[in-house]
Structures are given as C-alpha cells and as structure tokens.
MIVEX-795291 format. One record per residue: residue in one letter; x, y, z of N, C-alpha, C, O in turn. Coordinates in Angstrom, 3 decimals. Example, Ala and Ser with C-alpha at 12.3 -4.5 7.8 and 13.67 -1.06 7.14 Angstrom:
<nodes>
node code = A&n.east = 13.190&n.north = -5.690&n.up = 7.800&ca.east = 12.300&ca.north = -4.500&ca.up = 7.800&c.east = 13.200&c.north = -3.300&c.up = 7.800&o.east = 14.236&o.north = -3.319&o.up = 8.465 $
node code = S&n.east = 12.850&n.north = -2.250&n.up = 7.080&ca.east = 13.670&ca.north = -1.060&ca.up = 7.140&c.east = 12.900&c.north = 0.030&c.up = 7.870&o.east = 13.409&o.north = 1.138&o.up = 8.039 $
</nodes>
This chain:
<nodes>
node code = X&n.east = 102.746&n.north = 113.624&n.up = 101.965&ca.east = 103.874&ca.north = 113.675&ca.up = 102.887&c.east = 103.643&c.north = 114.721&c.up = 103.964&o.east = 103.386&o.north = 115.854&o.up = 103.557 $
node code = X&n.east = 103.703&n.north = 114.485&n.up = 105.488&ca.east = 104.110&ca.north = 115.229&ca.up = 106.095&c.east = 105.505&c.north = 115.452&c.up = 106.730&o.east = 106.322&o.north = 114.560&o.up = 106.958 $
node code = X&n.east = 105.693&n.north = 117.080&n.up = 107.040&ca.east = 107.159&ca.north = 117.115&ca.up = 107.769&c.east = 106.863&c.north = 117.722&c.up = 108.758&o.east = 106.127&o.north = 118.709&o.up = 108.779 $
node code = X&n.east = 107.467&n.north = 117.146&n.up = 109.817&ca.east = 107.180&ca.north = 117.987&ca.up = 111.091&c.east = 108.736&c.north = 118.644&c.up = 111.605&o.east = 109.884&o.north = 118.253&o.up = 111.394 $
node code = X&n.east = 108.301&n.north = 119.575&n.up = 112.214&ca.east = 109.819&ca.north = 120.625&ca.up = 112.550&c.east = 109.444&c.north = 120.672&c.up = 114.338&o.east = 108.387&o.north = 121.242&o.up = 114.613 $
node code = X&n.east = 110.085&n.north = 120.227&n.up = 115.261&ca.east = 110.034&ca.north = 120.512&ca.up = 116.346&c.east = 110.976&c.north = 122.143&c.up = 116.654&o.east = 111.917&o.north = 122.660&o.up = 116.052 $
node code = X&n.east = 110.239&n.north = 122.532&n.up = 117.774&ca.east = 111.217&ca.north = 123.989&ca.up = 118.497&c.east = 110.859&c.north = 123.927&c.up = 120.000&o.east = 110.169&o.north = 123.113&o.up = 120.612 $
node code = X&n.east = 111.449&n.north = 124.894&n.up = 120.366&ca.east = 111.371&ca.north = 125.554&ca.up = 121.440&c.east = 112.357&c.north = 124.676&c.up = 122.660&o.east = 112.418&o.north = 124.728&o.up = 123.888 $
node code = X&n.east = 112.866&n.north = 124.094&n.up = 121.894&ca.east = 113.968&ca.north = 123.221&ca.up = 123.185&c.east = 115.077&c.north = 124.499&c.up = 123.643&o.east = 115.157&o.north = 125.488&o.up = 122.916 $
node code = X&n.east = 115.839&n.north = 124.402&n.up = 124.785&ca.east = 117.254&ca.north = 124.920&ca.up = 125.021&c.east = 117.534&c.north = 124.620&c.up = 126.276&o.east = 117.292&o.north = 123.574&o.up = 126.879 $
node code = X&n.east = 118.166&n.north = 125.785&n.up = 126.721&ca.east = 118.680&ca.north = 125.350&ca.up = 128.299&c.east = 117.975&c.north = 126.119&c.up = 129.304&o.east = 117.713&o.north = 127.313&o.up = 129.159 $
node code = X&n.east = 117.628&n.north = 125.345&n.up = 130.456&ca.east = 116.726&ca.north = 125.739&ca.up = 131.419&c.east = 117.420&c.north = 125.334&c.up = 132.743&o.east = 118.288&o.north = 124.462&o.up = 132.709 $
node code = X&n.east = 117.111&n.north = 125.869&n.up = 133.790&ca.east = 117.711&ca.north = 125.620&ca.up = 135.352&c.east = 116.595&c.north = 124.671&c.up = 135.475&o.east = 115.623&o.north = 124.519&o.up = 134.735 $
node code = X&n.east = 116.982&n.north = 123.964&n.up = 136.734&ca.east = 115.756&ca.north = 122.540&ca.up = 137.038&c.east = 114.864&c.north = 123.482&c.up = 138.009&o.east = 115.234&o.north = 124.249&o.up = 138.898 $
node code = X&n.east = 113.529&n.north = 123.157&n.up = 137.526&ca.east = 112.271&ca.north = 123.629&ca.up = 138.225&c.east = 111.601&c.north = 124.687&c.up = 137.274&o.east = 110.579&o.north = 125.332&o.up = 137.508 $
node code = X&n.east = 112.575&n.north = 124.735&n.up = 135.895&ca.east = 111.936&ca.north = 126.007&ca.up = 135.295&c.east = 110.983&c.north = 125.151&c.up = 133.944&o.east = 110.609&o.north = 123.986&o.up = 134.075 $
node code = X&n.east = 110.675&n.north = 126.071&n.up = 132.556&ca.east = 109.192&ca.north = 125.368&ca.up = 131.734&c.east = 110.268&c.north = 125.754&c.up = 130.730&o.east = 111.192&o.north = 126.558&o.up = 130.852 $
node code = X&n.east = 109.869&n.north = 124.874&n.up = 129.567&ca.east = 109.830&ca.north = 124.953&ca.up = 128.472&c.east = 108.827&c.north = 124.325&c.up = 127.668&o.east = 108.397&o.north = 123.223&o.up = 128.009 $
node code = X&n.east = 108.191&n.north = 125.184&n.up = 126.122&ca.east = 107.174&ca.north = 124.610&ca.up = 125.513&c.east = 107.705&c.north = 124.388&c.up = 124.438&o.east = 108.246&o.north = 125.169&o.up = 123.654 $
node code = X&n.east = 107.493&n.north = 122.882&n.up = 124.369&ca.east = 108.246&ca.north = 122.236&ca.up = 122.963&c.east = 107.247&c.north = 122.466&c.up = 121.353&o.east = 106.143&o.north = 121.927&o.up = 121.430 $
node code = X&n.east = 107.355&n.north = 122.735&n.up = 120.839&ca.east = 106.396&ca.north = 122.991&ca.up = 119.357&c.east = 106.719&c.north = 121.995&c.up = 118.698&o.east = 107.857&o.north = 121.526&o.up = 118.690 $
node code = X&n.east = 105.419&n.north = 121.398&n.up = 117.845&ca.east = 105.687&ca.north = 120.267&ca.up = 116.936&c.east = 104.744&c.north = 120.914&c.up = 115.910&o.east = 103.524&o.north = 120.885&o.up = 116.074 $
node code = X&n.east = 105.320&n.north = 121.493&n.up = 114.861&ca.east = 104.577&ca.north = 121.788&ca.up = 113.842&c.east = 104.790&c.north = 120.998&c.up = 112.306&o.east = 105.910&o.north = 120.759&o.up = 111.854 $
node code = X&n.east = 103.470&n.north = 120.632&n.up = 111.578&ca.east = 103.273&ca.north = 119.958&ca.up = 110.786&c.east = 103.103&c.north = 120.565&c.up = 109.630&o.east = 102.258&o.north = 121.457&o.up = 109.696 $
node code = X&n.east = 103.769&n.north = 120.362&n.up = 108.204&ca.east = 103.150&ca.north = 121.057&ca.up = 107.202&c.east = 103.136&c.north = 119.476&c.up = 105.805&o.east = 103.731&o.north = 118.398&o.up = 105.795 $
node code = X&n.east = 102.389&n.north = 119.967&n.up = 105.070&ca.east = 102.196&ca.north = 119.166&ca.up = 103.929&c.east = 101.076&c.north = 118.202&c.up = 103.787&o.east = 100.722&o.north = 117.546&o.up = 102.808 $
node code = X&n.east = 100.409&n.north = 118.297&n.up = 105.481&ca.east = 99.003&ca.north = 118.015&ca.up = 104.824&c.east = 98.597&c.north = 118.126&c.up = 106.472&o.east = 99.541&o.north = 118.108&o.up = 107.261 $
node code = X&n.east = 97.524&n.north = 118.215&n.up = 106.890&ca.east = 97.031&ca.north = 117.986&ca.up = 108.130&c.east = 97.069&c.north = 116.631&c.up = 109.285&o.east = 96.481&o.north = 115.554&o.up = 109.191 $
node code = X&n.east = 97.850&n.north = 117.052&n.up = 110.222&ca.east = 97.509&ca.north = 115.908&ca.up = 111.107&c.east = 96.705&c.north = 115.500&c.up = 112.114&o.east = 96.949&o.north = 114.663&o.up = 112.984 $
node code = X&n.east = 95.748&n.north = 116.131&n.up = 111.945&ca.east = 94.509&ca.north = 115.685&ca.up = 113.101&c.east = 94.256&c.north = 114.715&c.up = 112.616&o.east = 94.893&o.north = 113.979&o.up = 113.369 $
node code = X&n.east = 93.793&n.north = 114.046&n.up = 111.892&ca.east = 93.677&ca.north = 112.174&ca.up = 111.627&c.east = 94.617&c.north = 111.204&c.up = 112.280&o.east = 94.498&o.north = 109.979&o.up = 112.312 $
node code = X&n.east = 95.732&n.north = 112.068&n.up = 112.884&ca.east = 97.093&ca.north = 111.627&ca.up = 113.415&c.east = 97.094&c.north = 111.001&c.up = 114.840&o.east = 96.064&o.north = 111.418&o.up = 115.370 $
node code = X&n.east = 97.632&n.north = 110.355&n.up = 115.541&ca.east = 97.742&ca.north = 109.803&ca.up = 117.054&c.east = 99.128&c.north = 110.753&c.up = 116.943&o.east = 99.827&o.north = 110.340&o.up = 116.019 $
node code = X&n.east = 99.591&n.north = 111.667&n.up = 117.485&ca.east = 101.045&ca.north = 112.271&ca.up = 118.021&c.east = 101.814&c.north = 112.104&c.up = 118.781&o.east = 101.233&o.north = 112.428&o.up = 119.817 $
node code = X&n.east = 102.938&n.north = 111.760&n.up = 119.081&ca.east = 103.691&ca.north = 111.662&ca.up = 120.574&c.east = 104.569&c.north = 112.393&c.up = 120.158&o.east = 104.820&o.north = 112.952&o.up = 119.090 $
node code = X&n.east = 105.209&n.north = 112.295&n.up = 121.571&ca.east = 106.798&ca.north = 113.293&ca.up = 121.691&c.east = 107.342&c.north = 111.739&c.up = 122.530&o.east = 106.751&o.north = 110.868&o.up = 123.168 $
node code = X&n.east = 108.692&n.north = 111.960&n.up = 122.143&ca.east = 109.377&ca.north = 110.925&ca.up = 122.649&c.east = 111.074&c.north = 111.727&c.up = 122.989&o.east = 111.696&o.north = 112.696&o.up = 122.554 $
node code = X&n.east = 111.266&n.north = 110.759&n.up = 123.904&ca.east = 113.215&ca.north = 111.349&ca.up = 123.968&c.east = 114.260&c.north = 111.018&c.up = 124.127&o.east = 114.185&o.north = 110.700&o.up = 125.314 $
node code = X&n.east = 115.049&n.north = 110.867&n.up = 123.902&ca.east = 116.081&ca.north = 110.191&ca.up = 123.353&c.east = 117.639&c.north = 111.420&c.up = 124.460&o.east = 118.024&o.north = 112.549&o.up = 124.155 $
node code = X&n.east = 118.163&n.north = 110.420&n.up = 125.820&ca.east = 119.598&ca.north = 110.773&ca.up = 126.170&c.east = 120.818&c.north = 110.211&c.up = 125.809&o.east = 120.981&o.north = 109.070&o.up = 125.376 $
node code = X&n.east = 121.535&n.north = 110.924&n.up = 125.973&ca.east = 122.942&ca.north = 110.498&ca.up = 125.306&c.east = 123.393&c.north = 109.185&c.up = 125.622&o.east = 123.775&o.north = 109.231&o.up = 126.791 $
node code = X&n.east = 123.551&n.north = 107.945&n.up = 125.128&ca.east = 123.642&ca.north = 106.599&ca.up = 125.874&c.east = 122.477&c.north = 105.602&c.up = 126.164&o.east = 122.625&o.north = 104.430&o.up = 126.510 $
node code = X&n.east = 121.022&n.north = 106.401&n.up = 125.922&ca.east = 119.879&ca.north = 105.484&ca.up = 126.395&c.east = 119.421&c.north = 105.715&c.up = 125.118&o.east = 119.785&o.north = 106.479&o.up = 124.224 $
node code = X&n.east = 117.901&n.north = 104.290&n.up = 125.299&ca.east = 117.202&ca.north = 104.271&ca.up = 124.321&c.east = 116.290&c.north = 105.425&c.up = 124.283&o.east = 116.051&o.north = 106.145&o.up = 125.253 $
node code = X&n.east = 115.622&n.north = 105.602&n.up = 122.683&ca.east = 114.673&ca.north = 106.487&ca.up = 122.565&c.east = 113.186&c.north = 105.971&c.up = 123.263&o.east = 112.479&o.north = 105.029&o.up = 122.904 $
node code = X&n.east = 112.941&n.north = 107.103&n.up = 124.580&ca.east = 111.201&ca.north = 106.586&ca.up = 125.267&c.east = 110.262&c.north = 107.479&c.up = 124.907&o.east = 110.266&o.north = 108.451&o.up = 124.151 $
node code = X&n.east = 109.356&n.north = 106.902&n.up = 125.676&ca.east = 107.979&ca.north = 107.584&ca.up = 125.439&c.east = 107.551&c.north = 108.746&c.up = 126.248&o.east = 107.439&o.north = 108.529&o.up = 127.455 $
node code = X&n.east = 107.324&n.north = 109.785&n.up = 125.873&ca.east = 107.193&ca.north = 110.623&ca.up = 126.851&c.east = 105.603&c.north = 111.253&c.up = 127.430&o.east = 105.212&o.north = 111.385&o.up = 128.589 $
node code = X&n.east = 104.934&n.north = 111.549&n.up = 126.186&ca.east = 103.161&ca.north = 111.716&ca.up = 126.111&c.east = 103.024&c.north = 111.688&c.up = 124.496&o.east = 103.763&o.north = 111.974&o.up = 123.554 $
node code = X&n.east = 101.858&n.north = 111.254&n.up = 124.636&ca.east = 100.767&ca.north = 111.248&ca.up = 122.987&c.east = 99.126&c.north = 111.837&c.up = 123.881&o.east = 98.602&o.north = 111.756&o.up = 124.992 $
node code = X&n.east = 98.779&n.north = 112.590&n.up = 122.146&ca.east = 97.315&ca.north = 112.786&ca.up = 121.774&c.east = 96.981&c.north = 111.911&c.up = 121.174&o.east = 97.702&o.north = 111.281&o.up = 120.400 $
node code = X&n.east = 96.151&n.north = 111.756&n.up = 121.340&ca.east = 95.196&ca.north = 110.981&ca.up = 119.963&c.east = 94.536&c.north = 111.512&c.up = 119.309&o.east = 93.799&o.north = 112.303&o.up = 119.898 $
node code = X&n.east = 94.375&n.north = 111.432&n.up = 117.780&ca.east = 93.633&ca.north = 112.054&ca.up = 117.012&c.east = 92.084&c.north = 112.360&c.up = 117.647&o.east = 91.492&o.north = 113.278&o.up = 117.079 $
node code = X&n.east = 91.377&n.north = 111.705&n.up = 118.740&ca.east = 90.344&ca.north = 112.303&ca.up = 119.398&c.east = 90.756&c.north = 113.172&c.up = 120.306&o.east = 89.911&o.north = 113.647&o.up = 121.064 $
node code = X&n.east = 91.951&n.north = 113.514&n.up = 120.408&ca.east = 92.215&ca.north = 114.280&ca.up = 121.713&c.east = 92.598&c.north = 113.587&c.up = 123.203&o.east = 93.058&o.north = 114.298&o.up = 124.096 $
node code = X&n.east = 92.437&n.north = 112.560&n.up = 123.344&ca.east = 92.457&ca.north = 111.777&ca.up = 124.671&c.east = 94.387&c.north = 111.865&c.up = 124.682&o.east = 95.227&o.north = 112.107&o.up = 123.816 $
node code = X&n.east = 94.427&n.north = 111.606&n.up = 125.799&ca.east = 95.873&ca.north = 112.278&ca.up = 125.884&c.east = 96.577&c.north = 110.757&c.up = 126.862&o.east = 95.865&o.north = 109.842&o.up = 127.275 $
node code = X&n.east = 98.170&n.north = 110.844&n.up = 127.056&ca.east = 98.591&ca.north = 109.472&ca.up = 128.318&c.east = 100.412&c.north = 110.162&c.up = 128.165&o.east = 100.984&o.north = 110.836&o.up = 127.309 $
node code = X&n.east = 100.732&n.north = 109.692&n.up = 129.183&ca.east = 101.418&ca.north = 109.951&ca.up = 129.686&c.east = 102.513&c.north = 109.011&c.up = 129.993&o.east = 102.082&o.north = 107.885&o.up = 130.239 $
node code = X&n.east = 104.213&n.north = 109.160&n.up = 130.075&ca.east = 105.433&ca.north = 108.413&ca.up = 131.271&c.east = 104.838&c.north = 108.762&c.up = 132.604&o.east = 104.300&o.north = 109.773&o.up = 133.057 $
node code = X&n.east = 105.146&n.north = 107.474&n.up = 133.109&ca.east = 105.696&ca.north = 108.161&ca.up = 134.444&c.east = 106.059&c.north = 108.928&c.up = 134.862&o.east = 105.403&o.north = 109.723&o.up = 135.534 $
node code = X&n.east = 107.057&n.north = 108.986&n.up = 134.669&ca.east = 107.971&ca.north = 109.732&ca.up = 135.043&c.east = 108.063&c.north = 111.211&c.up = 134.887&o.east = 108.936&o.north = 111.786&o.up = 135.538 $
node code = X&n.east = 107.025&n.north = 112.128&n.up = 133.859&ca.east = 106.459&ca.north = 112.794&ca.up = 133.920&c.east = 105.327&c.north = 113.667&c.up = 133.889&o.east = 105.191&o.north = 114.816&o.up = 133.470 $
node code = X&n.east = 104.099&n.north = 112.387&n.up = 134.739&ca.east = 102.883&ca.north = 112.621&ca.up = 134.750&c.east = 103.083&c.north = 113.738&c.up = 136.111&o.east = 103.937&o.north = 113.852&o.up = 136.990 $
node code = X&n.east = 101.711&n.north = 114.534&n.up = 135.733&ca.east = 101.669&ca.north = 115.867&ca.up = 136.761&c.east = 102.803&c.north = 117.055&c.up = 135.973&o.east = 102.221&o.north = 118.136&o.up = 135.891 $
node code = X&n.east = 103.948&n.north = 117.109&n.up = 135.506&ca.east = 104.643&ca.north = 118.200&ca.up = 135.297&c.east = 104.745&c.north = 118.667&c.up = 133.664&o.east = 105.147&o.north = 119.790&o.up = 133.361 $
node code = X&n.east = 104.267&n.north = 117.514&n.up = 132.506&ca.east = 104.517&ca.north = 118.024&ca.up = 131.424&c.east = 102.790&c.north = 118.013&c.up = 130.777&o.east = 102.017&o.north = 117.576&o.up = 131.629 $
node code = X&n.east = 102.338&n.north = 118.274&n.up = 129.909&ca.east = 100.961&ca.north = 118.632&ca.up = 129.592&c.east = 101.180&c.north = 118.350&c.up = 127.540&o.east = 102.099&o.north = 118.783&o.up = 126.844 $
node code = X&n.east = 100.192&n.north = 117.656&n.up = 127.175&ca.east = 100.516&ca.north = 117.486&ca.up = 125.625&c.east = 99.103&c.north = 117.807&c.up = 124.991&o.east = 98.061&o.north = 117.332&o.up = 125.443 $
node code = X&n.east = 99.175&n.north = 118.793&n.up = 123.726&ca.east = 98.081&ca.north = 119.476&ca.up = 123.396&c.east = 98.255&c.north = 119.730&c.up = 121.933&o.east = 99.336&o.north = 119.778&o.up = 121.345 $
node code = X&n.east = 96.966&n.north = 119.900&n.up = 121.371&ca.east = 97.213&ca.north = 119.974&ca.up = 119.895&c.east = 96.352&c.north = 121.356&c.up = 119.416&o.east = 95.272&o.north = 121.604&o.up = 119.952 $
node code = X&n.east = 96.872&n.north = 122.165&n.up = 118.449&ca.east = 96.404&ca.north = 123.258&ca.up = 118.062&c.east = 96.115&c.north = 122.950&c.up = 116.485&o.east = 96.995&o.north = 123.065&o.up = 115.632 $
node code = X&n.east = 94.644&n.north = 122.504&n.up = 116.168&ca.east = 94.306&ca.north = 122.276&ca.up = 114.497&c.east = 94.032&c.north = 123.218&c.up = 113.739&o.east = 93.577&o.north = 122.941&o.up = 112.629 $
node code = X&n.east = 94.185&n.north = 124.291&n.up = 114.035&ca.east = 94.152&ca.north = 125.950&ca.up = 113.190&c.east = 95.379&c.north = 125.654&c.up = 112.690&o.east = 95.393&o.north = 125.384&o.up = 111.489 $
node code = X&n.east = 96.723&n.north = 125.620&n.up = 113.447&ca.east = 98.102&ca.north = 125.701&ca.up = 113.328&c.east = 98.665&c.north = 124.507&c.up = 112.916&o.east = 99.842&o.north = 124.510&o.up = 112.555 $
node code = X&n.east = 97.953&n.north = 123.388&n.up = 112.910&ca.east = 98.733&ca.north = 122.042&ca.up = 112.479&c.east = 99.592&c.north = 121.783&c.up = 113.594&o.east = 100.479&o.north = 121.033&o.up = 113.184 $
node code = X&n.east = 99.758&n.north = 122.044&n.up = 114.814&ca.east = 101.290&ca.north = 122.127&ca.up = 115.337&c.east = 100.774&c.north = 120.979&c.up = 116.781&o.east = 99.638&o.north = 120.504&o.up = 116.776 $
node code = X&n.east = 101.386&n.north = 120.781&n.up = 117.485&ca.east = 101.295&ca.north = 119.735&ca.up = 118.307&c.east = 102.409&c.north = 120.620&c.up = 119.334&o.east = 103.354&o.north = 121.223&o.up = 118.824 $
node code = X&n.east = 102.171&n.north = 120.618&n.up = 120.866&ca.east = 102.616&ca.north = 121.257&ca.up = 121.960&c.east = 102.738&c.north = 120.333&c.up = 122.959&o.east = 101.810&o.north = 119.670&o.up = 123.422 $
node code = X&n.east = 104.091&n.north = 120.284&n.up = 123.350&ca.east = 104.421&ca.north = 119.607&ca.up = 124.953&c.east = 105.141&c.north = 120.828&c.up = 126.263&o.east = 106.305&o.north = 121.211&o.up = 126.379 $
node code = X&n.east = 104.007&n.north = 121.153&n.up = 127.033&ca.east = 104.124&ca.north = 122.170&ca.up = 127.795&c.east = 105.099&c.north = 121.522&c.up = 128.849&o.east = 104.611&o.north = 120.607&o.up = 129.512 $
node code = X&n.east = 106.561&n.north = 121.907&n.up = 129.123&ca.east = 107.183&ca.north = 120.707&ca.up = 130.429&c.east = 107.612&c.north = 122.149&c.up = 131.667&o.east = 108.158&o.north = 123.248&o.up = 131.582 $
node code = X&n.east = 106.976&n.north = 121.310&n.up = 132.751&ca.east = 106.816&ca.north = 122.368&ca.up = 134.056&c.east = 108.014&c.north = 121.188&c.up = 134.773&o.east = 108.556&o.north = 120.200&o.up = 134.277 $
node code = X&n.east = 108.126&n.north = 121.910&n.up = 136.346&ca.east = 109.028&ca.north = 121.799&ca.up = 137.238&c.east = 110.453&c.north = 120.684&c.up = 136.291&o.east = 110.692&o.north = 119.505&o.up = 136.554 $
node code = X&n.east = 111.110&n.north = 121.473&n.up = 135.300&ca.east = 112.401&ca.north = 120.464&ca.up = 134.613&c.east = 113.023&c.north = 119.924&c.up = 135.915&o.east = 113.150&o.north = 120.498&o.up = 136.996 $
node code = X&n.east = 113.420&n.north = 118.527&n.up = 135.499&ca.east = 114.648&ca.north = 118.041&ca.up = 136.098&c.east = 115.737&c.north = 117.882&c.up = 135.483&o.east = 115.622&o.north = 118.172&o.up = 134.292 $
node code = X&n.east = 116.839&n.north = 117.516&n.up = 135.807&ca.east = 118.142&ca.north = 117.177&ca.up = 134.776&c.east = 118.098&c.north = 116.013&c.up = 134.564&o.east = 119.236&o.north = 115.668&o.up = 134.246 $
node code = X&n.east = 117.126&n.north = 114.801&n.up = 134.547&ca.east = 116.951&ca.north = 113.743&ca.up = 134.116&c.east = 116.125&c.north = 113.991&c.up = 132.920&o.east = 116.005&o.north = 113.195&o.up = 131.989 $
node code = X&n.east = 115.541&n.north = 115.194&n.up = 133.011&ca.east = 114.967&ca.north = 115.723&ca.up = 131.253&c.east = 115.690&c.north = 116.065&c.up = 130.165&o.east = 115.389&o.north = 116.408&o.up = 129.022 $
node code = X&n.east = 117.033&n.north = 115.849&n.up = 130.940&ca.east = 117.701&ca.north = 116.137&ca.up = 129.289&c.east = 117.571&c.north = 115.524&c.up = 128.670&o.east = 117.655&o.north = 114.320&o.up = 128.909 $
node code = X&n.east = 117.218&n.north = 116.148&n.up = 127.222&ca.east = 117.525&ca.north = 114.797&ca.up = 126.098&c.east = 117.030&c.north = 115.439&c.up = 124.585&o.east = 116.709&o.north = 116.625&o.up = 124.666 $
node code = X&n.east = 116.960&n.north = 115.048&n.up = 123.703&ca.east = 116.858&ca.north = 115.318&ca.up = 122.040&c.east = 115.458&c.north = 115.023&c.up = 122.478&o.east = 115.126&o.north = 113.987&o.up = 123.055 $
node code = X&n.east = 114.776&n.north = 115.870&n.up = 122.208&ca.east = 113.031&ca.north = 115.783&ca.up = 121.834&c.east = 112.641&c.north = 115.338&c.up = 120.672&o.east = 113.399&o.north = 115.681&o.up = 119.765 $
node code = X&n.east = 111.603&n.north = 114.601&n.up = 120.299&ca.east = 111.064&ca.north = 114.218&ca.up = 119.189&c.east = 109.517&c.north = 114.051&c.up = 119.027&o.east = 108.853&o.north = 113.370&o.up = 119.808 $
node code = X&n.east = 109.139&n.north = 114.533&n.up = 118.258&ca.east = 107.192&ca.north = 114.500&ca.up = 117.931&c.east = 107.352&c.north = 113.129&c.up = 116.583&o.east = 108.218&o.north = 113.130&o.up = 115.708 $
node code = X&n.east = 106.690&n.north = 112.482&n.up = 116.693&ca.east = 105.888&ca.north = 111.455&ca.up = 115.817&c.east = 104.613&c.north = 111.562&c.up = 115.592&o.east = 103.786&o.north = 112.152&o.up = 116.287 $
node code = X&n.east = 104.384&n.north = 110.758&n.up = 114.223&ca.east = 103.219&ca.north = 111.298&ca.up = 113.816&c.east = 102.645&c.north = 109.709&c.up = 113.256&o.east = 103.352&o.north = 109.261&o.up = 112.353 $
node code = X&n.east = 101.559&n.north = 108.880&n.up = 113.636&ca.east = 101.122&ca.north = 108.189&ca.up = 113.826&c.east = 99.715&c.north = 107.611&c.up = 113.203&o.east = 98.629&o.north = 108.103&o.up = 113.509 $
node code = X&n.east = 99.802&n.north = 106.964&n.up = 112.669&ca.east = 97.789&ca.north = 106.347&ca.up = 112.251&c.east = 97.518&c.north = 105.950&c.up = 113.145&o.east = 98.390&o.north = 105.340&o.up = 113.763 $
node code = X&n.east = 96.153&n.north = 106.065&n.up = 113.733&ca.east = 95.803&ca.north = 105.198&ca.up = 115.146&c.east = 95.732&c.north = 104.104&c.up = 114.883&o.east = 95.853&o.north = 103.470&o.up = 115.931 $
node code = X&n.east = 95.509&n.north = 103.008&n.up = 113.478&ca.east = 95.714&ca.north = 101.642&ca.up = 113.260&c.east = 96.814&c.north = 100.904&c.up = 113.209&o.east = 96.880&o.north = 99.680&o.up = 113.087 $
node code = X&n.east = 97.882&n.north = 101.857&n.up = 113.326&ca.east = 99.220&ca.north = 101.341&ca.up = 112.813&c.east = 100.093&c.north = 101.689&c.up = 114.104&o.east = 100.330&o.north = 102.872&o.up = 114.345 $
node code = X&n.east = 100.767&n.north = 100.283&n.up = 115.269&ca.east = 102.004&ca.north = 101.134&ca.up = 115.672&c.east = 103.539&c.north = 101.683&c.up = 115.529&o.east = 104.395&o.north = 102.145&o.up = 116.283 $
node code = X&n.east = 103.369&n.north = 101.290&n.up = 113.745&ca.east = 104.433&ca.north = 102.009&ca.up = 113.750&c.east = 103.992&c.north = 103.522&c.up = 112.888&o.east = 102.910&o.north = 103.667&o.up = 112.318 $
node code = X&n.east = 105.387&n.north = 104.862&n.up = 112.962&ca.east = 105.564&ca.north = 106.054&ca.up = 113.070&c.east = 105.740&c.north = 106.172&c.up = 111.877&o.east = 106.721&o.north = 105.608&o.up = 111.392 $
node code = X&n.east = 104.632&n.north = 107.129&n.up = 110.817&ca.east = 104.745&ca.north = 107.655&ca.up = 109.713&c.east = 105.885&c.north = 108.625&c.up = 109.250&o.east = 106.646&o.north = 108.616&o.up = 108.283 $
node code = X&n.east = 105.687&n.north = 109.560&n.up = 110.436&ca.east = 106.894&ca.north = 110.535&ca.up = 110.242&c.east = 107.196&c.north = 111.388&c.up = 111.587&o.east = 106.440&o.north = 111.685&o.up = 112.512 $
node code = X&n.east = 108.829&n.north = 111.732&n.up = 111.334&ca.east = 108.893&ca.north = 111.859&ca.up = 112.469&c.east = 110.314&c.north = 113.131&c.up = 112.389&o.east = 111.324&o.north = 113.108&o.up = 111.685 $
node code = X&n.east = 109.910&n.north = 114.033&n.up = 113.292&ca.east = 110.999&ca.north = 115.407&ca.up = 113.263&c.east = 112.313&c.north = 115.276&c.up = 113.764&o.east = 112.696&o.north = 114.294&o.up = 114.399 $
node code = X&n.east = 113.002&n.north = 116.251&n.up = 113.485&ca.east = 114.601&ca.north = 116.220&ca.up = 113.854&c.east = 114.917&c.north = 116.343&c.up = 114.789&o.east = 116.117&o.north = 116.229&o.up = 115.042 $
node code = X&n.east = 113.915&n.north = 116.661&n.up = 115.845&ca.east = 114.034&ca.north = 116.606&ca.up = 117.473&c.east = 114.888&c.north = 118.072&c.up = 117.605&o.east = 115.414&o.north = 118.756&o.up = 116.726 $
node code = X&n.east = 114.799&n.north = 118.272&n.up = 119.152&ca.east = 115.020&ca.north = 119.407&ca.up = 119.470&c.east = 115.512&c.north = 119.254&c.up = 120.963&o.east = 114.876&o.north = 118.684&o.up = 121.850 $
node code = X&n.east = 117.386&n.north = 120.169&n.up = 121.168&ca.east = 117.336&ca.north = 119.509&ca.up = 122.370&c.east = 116.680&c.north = 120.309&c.up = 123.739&o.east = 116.190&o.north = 121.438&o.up = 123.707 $
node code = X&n.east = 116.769&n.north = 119.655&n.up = 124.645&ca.east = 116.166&ca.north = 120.362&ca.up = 126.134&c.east = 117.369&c.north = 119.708&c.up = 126.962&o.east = 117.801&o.north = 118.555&o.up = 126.974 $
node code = X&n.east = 117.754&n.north = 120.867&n.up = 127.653&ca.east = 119.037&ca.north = 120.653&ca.up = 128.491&c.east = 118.638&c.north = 121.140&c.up = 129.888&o.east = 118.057&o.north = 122.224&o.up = 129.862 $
node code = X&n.east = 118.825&n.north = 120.556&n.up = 131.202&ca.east = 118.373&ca.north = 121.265&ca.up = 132.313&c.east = 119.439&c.north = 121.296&c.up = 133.125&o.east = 120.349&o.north = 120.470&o.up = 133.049 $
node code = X&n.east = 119.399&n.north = 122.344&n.up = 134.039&ca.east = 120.857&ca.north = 122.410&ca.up = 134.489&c.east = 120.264&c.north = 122.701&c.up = 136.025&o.east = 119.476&o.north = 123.570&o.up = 136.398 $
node code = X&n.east = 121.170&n.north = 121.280&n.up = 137.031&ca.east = 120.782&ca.north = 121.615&ca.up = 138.391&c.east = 121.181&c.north = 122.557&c.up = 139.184&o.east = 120.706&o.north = 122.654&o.up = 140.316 $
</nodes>
C-alpha cells in the first residue's frame, strides 16, 4: 500500500508561487507515472502535469510555462512548483499515483487547497 499526503497549498495573491508536496510512504514510488490533478468548486476533476516513472514530464494547457512537476527519490515525495498564480488556479490539489500500464489511479491523496486572490 501506498499513502500519499499532499502540502503546501494556501492562499496566495495572483502572480505569486506556491510548491505543492506530494509525499509517499509505504513503499516507493518511482516505478510510479505521478500526476497532480484539480478539482474547483462546481467543475470536474482535470489534469494538471504528470512525471513518469522515467522522468519525462507533460503538461495542461493552461498551465504550461508557469507550473514545473518534479520528483525527489531520496524523499519519495513528488513536487508541483506553480509560478505567476491566477485565480482560475483555485482549486483542491491532488497527486495520483499510477502504473505506467494501467490508466487507471492506484492511489491517490486528500488534496490540498490553493486559493489565489486577484
């Protein structure tokens, strides 16, 4: 079993960073494909960026160029660096944790929110 615990969400003015943490315990996830996904009040849950267990990385639209997704395998933990916020970034954060053969989500954290304020 793994559990992952997301952090580092809160409230930010638009144009400012927050680094979201996705940390994993109960067994290692580098064998893992990772995403962060997000979920606003009223909309469906999207896609926001994934690693892949090789490291190759992809991106939304909507925030290619401003957010950055990275994995630390000392720490188990999985990182979504988000630069210039907008207030269309609000939303409940979430890391998933993935087999690269399988698309559906092994396990997946309690999310964390990010609030941006214009």
């Amino acid at each position: 079993q793994v559990q992952l615990v997301e952090s580092g969400g809160g409230l930010v003015q638009a144009g400012g960073s927050l680094r979201l943490s996705c940390a994993a315990s109960g067994r290692t996830i580098s064998m893992y494909d990772m995403d962060w996904f997000r979920q606003a009040p009223g909309k469906a849950r999207e896609f926001v960026a994934g690693i892949s267990w090789s490291d190759s990385t992809n991106y939304a639209d909507s925030v290619k160029g401003r957010f950055s997704i990275s994995r630390d395998a000392a720490k188990n933990t999985v990182y979504l660096q988000m630069n210039s916020l907008k207030p269309e970034d609000t939303a409940v954060y979430y890391c998933g944790a993935r087999i690269p053969t399988s698309n559906e989500y092994s396990y997946w954290g309690q999310g964390t929110q990010v609030t941006v304020s214009s």
